[in-house]
N, C-alpha and C positions, 0 to 999 in steps of 0.2 A: 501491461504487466502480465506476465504470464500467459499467454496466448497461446499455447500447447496444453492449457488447464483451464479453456475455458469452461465447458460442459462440467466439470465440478467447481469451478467459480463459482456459476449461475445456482447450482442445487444449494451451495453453503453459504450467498446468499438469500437466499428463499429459506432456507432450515437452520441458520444461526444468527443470530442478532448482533452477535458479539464480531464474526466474521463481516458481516456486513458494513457494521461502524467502521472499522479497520481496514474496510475493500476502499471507501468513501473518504477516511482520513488519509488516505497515502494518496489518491487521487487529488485533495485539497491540496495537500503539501506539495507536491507535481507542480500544480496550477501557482502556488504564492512561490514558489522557487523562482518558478519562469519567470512571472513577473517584474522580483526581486532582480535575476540577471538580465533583466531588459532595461529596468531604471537605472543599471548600478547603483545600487544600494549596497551597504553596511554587509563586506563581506565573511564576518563573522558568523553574524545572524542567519546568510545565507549557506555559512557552513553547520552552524546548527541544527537549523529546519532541515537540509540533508542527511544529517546523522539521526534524525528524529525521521525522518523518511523510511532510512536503512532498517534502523530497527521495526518499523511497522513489517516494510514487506518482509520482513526477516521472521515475525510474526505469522502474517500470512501463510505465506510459504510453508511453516511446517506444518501450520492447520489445513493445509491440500493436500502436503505428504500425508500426515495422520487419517485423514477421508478415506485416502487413494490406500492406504494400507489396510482400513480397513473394512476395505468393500470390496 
């Protein structure tokens, strides 16, 4: 996610706690997705946890743009 933002990734994990939690929660959700479409599971649930995905990096993302503007 993100791989053209590494180098402020790394700094916003190290300098924010809250960025951190949210780098690691979309990274869980990744991982229970996959899974989820491996077992075919309950494709509801599995379009949930993706809309719960979107808004995390949705998150993210403007906490790199906000960094990245203002530094």
């Amino acid at each position: 996610m993100f791989h053209e933002h590494r180098d402020i990734i790394a700094k916003l994990k190290q300098e924010n706690p809250r960025f951190h939690k949210l780098f690691d929660t979309h990274n869980e959700l990744d991982q229970k997705i996959a899974q989820l479409e491996k077992d075919f599971s309950n494709q509801f649930e599995i379009e949930k946890l993706k809309k719960e995905k979107l808004k995390v990096k949705d998150e993210v993302h403007n906490m790199i743009i906000e960094y990245n503007n203002a530094n």
